[in-house]
Structures are given as C-alpha cells and as structure tokens.
N, C-alpha and C positions, 0 to 999 in steps of 0.2 A: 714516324708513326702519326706527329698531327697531337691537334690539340682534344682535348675531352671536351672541350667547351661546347662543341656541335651537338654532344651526344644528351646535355644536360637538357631537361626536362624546364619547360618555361616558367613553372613553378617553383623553379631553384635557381631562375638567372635572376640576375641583379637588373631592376627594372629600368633605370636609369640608362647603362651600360651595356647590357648586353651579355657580360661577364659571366661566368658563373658567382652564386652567390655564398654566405659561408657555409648553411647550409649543404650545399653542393661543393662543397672544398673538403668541407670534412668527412663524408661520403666516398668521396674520390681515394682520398688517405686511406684510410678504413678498406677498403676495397681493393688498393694494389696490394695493401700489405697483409690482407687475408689472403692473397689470389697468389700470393709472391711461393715458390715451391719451397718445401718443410728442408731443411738440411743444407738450403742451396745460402745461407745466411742471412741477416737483416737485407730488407727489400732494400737496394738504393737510388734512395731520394736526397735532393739536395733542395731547399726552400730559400725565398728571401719574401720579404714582407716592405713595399714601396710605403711611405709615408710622405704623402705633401705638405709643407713645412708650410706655404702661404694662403690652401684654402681659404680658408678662414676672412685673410685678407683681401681676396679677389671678391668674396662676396660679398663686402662691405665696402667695399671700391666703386665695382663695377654693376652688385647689382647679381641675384640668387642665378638670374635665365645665363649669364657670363660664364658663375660658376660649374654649374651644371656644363655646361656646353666646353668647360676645362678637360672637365671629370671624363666627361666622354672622346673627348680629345687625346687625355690621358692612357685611358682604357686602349684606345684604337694602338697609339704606340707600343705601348705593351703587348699585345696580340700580334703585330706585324710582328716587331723583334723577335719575338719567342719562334713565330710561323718561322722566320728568317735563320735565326740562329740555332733553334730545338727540333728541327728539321723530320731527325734523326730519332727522336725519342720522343717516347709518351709524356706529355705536357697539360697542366692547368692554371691559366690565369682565371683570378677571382677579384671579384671587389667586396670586403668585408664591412665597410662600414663605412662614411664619410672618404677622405681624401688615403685611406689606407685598400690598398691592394697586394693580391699573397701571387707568387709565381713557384708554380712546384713542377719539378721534373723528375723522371722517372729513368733513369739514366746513372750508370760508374761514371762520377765527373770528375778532373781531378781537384783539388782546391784551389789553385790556381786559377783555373779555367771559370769557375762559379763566380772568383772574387773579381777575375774582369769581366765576367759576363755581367756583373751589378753594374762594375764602373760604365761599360757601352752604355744600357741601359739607363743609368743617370744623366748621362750626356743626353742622351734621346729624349727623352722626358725634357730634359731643361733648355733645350730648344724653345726659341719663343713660338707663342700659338697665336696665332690672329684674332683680335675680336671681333665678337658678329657683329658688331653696330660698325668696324671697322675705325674708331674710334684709336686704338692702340695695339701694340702688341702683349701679351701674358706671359710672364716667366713663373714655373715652378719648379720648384726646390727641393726635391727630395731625399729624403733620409732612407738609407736604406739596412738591413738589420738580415744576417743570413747565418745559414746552418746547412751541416751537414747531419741528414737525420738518421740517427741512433737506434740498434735496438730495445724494444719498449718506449721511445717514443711517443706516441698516438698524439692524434691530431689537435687534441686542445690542450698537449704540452706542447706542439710546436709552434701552436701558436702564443702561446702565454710566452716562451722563451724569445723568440722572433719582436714580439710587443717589447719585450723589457730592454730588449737590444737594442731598436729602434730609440726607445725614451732615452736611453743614456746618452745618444747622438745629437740630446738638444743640448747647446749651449758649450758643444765639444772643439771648440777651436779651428771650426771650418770642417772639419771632418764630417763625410758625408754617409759612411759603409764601416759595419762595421760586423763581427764574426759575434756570435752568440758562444758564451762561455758554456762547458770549458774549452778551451783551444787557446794557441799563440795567433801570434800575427802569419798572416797568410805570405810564403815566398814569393809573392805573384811578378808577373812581369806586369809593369802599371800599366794602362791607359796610354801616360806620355811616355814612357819607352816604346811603346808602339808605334809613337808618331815619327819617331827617329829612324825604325826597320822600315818604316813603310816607303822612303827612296828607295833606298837599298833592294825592296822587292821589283819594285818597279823597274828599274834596269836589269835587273836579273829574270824580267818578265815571269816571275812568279803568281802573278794576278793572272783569275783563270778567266775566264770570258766561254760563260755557257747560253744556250738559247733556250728560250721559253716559248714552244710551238703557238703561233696561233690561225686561229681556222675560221672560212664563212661558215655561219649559223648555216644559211640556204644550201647546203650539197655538201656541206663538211669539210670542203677542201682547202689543203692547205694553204694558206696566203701569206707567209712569212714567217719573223719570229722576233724577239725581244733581245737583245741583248742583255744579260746579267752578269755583275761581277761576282767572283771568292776570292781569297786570300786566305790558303793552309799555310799557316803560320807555324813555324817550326816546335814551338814553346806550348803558342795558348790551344791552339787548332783549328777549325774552320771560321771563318770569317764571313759572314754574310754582309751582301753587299750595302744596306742602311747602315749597319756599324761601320763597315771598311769607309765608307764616303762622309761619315760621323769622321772618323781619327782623322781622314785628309783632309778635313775643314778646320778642325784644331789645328793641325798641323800648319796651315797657308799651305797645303797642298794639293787643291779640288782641283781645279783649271788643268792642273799635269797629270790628276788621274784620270780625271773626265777624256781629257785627248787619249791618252795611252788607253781606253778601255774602247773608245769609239773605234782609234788606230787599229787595234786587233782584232777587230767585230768587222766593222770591214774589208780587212784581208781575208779573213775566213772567207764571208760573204760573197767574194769577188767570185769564187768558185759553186754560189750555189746555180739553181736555172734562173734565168732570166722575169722571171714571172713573180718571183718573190720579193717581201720587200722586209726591210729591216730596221726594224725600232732601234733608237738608241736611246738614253738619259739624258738630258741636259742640266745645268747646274746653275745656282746664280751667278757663280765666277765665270762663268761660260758668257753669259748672255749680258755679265759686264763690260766686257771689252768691247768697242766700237767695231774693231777689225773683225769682231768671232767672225762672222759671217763668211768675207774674201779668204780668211786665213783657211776655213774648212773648206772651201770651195777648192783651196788649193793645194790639200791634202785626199781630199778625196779623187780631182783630178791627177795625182804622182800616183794614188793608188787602182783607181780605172775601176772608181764604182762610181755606178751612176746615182747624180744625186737626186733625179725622179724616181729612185727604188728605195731613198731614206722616209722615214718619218722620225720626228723630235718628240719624246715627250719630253713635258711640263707642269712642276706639280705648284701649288699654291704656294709652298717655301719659295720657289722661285724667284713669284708675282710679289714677296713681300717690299722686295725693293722698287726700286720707282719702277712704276707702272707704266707709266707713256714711254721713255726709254725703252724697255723690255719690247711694246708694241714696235716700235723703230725695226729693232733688230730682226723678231721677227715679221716683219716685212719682207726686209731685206733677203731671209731664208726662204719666205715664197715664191719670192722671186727666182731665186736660186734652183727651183722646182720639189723644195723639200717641203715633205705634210708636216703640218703641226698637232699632237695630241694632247687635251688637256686632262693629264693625268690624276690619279684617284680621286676622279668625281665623286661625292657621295659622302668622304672622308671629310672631316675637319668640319670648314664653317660653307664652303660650297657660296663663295660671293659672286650672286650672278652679277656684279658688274665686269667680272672678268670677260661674258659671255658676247652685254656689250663692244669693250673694247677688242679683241683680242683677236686678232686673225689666225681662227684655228679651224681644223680640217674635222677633228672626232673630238668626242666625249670617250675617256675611259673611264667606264664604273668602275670604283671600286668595290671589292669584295663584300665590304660590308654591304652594298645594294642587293645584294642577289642573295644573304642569307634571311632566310624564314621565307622569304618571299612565297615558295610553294602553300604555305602554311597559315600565312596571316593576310589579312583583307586590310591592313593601312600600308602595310610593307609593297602590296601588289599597287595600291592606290599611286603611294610615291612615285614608284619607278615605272609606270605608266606616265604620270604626270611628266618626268623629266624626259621620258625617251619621246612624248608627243613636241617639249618645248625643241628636244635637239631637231625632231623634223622640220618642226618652222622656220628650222636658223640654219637648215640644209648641212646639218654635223652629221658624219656616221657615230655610229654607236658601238665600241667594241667595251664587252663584258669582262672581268678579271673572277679570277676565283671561280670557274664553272667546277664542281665537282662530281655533279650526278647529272644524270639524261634528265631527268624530272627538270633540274634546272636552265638545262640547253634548249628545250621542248621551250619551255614557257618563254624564255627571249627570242627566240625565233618566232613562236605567234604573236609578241609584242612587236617583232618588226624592227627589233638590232640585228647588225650585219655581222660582227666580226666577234669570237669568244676567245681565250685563252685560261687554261686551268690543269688540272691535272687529271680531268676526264679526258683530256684530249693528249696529254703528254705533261711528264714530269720537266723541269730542264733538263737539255741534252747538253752532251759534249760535243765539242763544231764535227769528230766523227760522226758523232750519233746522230744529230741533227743533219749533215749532209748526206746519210743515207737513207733517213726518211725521204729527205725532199727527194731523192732519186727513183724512191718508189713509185 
C-alpha cells in the first residue's frame, strides 16, 4: 500500500526532513482507527519510536548544518526501509521532535517480526554517514522503544508509552530495543541468528532475484531492468534487499551475496532480447578486491552474457572507502565494456568530487529528487540545476521513484533519458519480467 507520507499536507511535514510531522502522525492514528470496521477488532498497528542517542553530540562536534544534514540522512534511511520492507502495508514515518522519529504500520505483524524489523532498522541507522565537509565519517546510535498498539490506545498514549520505553534504554547495558510494558520479552529470531541462515539460504538459493523495469522517458520503451534481491525467511518473513545486504555485511558475507545475486540475474537475463540491458548492485567488498574485475569478466563469460549489456551501480557507501582505488577498478570495468551508475544521486550529502573523479556513465536520481518537484519552485530549481550539470559531464540521467504521469512528463521536458518506478511497473518475477520484455 505505500507510505502516507506522500499524502500529508506540507503544512504537517517536518520542515527539515520531509517526514511527516507529529501533528500529521497523530492524525494518521486517529484516522485508521476511526476508519478501521466496528466488530472486525482493535485496528492493527504495530509502533516504534527511533531515538538518536549522539545528536546532541554531532552538533557540538561538528557544527548545527552536520547535524541537520544527520537528521535528514537519518530520515532518508527510515523511509527507504519502511518503502523496502512495509511494502505490503499501510505505513507512517514521522519526525516528532529533535533526534526522535515514530514509524507506524498498519498491518497483523507478528511480534517477532516488529522486534527484528527495529533490530534491521538499528543496523541501518547505525551505518556511518559521510560528512558534508567530508571531514569524517558520523555514527548514530539509536534507541529504539516499540509496541503493539492496544484497544483504547490513541495516539498520545502511544506516544507517552513509546517515550517512556525509549528513556529506560539509557544507560541500559548496551541494550538498544526495547518492548513497551505490558508484555515479556519478545521470542524473536535475532538479527545474529540471521547472519548464521543466511549461507544456508544462499546454497539452497533461497534468495529471490526480481527485476525492477526501467524505460526511455522519449517513447517509453522498454530498455532493461534492475536487478533486486528478497529473502522469505521461513521465521521472520520477507526480507528486503537494504536489510538482507545490512545482515550479510555483519555477517563477512557481502562479496558471496553480491556474486550469487549478480550470478542469477544474469542467468535469468541470458534469455532476455538482446537489446536490453541489466543493472546490477555493486558493494564495497566487490570493488575491494584487485581481481573484482577479471574474476567477473570470467563469470559472465562461463555464463554468455555480454558484458556491453551490464551496467554497475554505485552508491556513496561504496566511495566511502579509498576513493583512488575504487576509480582503479572501475576503469578497469570500462574497459571490460560495462556502464557505471552513480546511484541515489540526491540522497545523503551528494559530494561532487565524486563527479570529478569517477568514471561514470549516468546519474541515478534518487527518489527523494523527484518528490514535490511538480509542486514546489526550489525542488524544480534543484533538479534542473543537476540534470544541466549531468549534461555538461556528458552523464545520462536515469530517474528512480517515478509514480504518477505528472512526474514522467516533467523529466522528459527537463531532458532525462531513462525512469524506473512503479508508474512503469512494480518489481517483477524473471517470469514476469520476461514476458513483458517479449511483448
């Protein structure tokens, strides 16, 4: 169903962020649970309430514009994971106050399922973020405080109860997540039991490999698609691909899923028409190894896809590590005839020295670039400004997140070439996808 966030009114987002704001959180509450049908039981919602534990200290470190640019950093994780893992359900991320943000879903979860959905979520969060000055990297810390919401309820008990949850988890023995009374402790499968099934899936090629269509802005047609991972987990249940590549990073296990997800995107692929071409992810374990390059060359060769039909993306996590290196390698893959894209442009802190250095093919916007954009005159400013700099540095421009014609319209008169979103197609299964492209 998608986030509510799109739907909130700009006089109830969180200025900052983008979010909705409390205002607009408690509204939301209020609203499913008048709308929820008389008889059919308490609506269910399931809440947690994110608490950054180092604010405070980032903007006394580094400086209030750092902070800020955390917060929205912040904000952006939250949103993807929910878009990634809440797929399926009606969802609200909000930012209530300072370094505190609420996530509510509207959805039968089971308790298990909520208590790792915090733990992914904490991981994700606690990922370092780049500073803008490029100065260091930012860790934040989050406390997290969750519930399953009760009848009678309403929205500024769940939040007063969420709060007090939260508070108890300072000074708690490293403990991070924690269940709002009353209740026990949660049966959950952890996080690190996760990290241990996730070989095991992997040989039993349990990891799904679906394509995310994408298409020229100019004539609409088809021109390839994205490669995305899942992992239905027998326990927790669907696994979106930012968590699933979160656990195999924990684990020391990127580089084996990265290959095993590339490996089965182009065996699919091998059978699409010749004219299409096929994004894959690339990871920093990937683009550590000296060999990545000859080793994929020589897999793609046993598998008889051609590597002029690949493109790479590449997101700033990436680039965090040594930067000259990373250029090396990809060289080495232009050479090979594979395109490189510099994924979710627009996201995070966007350091044009990358633009400088990097031998890359496209710009991919991310989604956050193209919302409001119909709407607001700084939002249009922006993303004119970047898609004139990608012309001058001879980049294509492919768009992420296109959901309505209103939005396809306006990048096509801006003069980007390539869209993907769910105007065009939802992810497909390699059926479903190979029957499209046959059409």
């Amino acid at each position: 169903m998608g986030s509510l966030v799109d739907e909130v009114m700009d006089d109830t987002r969180d200025a900052l962020t983008g979010l909705a704001d409390m205002h607009a959180a408690r509204m939301a509450i209020g609203r499913w649970q008048a709308d929820w049908p008389r008889g059919a039981g308490p609506c269910p919602m399931h809440a947690m309430l994110v608490t950054l534990g180092r604010i405070d200290t980032v903007n006394v470190a580094f400086g209030e514009k750092a902070g800020d640019k955390a917060l929205i950093e912040v904000a952006r994780r939250i949103r993807t994971f929910a878009a990634d893992e809440l797929e399926t359900s009606a969802w609200l991320a909000a930012r209530l106050n300072g370094g505190n943000f609420l996530l509510v879903a509207r959805e039968e979860l089971s308790r298990e399922r909520w208590q790792w959905l915090a733990e992914a979520l904490a991981d994700a969060i606690a990922t370092p973020i780049a500073h803008p000055e490029g100065v260091a990297s930012l860790r934040m810390w989050p406390r997290i405080g969750l519930m399953r919401v009760n009848e009678g309820d309403d929205a500024d008990r769940i939040l007063d109860r969420l709060a007090e949850t939260s508070a108890g988890l300072k000074g708690a023995g490293g403990r991070r997540i924690a269940w709002a009374a009353p209740g026990g402790k949660a049966g959950s499968r952890s996080y690190r039991q996760l990290e241990g099934d996730l070989l095991a899936a992997i040989d039993r090629n349990e990891i799904e490999v679906l394509f995310q269509p994408q298409y020229a802005l100019q004539g609409g047609r088809l021109i390839g698609a994205e490669a995305l991972a899942r992992w239905q987990h027998p326990q927790v249940g669907r696994i979106g691909a930012e968590t699933l590549f979160g656990i195999a990073e924990q684990a020391d296990h990127t580089a084996h899923l990265s290959r095993h997800v590339a490996t089965r995107a182009m065996e699919l692929a091998a059978h699409w028409p010749n004219d299409l071409r096929l994004s894959v992810n690339i990871t920093p374990s990937d683009l550590a190894a000296d060999t990545f390059a000859s080793e994929f060359a020589r897999l793609a060769e046993r598998i008889a896809f051609p590597l002029d039909r690949l493109t790479f993306e590449i997101t700033e996590q990436v680039l965090l590590a040594d930067l000259e290196r990373v250029c090396l390698v990809l060289d080495r893959l232009q050479l090979l005839g594979i395109r490189i894209a510099l994924d979710d442009f627009g996201a995070g802190f966007c350091n044009f020295r990358y633009l400088k250095m990097l031998p890359i093919d496209y710009l991919k916007l991310d989604r956050a670039m193209i919302d409001g954009v119909c709407d607001d005159a700084r939002d249009r400013a922006v993303f004119r400004a970047i898609v004139a700099m990608a012309s001058a540095l001879d980049l294509g421009v492919m768009v992420e997140g296109i959901e309505t014609t209103s939005q396809r319209d306006f990048c096509k008169r801006e003069g980007c070439d390539y869209f993907q979103g769910f105007l065009g197609s939802e992810p497909l299964s390699p059926a479903g996808f190979l029957a499209l492209a046959r059409r």
